[in-house]
Backbone bond lengths (Angstrom), bond angles and torsions (degrees), N, CA, C in turn:
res aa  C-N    CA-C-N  psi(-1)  N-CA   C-N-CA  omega(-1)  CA-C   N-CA-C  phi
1 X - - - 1.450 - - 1.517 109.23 -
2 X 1.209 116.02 149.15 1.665 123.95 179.42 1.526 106.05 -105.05
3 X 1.032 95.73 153.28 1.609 120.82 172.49 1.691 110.66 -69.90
4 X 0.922 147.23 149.14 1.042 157.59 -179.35 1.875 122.07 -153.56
5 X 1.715 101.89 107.92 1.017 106.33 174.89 1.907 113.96 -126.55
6 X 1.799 94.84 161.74 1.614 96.34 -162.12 1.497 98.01 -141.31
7 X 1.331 105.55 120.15 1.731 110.88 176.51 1.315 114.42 -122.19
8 X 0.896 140.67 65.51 1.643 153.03 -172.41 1.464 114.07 -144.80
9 X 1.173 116.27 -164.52 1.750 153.06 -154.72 1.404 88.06 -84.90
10 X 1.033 110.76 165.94 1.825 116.85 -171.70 2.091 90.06 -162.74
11 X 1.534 106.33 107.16 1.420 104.21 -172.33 2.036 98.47 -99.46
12 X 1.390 108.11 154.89 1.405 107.17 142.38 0.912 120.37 -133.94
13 X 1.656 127.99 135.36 1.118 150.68 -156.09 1.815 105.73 56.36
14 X 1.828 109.19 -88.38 1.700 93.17 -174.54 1.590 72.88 -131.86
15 X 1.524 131.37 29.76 1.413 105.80 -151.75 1.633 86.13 -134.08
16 X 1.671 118.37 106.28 1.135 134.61 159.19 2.057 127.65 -22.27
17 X 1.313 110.59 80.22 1.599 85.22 -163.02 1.564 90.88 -124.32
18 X 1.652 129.58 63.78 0.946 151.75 152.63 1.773 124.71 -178.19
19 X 1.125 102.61 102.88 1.578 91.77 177.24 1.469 139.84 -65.07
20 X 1.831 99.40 -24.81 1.457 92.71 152.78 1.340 99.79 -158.57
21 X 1.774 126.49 146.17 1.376 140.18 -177.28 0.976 90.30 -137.00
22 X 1.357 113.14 152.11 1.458 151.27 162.00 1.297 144.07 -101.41
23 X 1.351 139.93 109.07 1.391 139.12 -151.16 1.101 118.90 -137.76
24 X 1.431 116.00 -177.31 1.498 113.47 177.08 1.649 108.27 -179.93
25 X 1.203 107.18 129.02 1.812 115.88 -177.45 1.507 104.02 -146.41
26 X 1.461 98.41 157.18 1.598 102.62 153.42 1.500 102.40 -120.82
27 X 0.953 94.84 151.01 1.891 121.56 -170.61 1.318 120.29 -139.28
28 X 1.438 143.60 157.19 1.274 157.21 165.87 1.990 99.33 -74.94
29 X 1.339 118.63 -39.59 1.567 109.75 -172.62 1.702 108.38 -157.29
30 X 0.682 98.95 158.41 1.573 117.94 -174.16 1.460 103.10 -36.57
31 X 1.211 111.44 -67.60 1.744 125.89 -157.39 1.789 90.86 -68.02
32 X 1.135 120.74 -52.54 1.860 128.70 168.49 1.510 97.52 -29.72
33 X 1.427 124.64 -48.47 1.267 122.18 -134.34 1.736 88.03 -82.75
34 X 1.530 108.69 -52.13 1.090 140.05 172.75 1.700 113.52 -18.83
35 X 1.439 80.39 -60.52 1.862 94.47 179.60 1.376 98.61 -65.88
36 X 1.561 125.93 -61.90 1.096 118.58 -144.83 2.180 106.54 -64.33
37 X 1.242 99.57 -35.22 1.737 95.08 162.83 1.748 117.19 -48.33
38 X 1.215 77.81 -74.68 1.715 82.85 -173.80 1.543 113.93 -41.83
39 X 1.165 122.28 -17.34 1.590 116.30 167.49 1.404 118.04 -104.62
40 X 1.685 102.24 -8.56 1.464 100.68 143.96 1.592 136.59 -57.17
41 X 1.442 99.44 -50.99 1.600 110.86 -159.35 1.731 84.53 -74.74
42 X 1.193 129.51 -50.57 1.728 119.34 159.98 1.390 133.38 -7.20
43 X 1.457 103.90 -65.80 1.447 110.95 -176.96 1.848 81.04 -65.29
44 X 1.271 123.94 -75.20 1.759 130.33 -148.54 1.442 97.90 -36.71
45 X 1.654 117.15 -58.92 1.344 124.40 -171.56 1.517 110.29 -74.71
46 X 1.491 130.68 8.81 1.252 118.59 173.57 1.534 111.10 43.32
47 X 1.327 117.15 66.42 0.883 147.39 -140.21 1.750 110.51 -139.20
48 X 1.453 137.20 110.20 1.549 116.33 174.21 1.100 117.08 -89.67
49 X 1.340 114.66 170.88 1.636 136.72 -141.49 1.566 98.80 -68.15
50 X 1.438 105.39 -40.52 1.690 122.43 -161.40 1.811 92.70 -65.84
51 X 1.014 115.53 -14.18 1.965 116.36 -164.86 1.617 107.76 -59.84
52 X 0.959 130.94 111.39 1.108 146.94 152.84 1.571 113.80 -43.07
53 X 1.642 119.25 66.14 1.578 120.36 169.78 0.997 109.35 -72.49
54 X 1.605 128.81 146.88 1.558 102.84 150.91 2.270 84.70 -130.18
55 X 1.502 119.21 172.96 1.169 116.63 162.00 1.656 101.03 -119.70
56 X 1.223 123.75 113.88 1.080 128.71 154.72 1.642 129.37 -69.62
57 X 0.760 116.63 37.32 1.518 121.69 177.13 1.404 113.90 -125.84
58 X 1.589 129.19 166.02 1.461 129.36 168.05 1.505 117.96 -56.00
59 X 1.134 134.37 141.66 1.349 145.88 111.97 1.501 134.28 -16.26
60 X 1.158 128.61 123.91 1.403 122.13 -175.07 1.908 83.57 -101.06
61 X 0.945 118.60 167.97 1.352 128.64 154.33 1.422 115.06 -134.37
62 X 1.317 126.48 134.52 1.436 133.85 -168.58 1.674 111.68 -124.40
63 X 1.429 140.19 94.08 1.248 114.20 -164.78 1.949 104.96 -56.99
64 X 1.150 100.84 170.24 1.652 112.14 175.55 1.719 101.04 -121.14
């Protein structure tokens, strides 16, 4: 499994409500990794489940 890190913009819905967050997972694939932030920045942002995150920015990948 790879490491997966994310330093960018964090949108909900089309509407920018962080300019930059910071993360970090290990995952089996990209889109996994994907999820597993966005239900990160959730719990951080006190945030409910139904929230429409998305992170538009790159991925670092780090092997582990």
């Amino acid at each position: 499994m790879a490491v997966y890190r994310y330093d960018g913009p964090v949108m909900e819905f089309d509407k920018c409500i962080s300019n930059r967050w910071q993360g970090e997972t290990t995952a089996s694939s990209e889109k996994k990794a994907r999820s597993n932030l966005a239900y990160q920045f959730k719990k951080w942002a006190k945030r409910t489940a139904d929230s429409r995150i998305t992170l538009p920015g790159k991925l670092t990948i780090m092997e582990a």
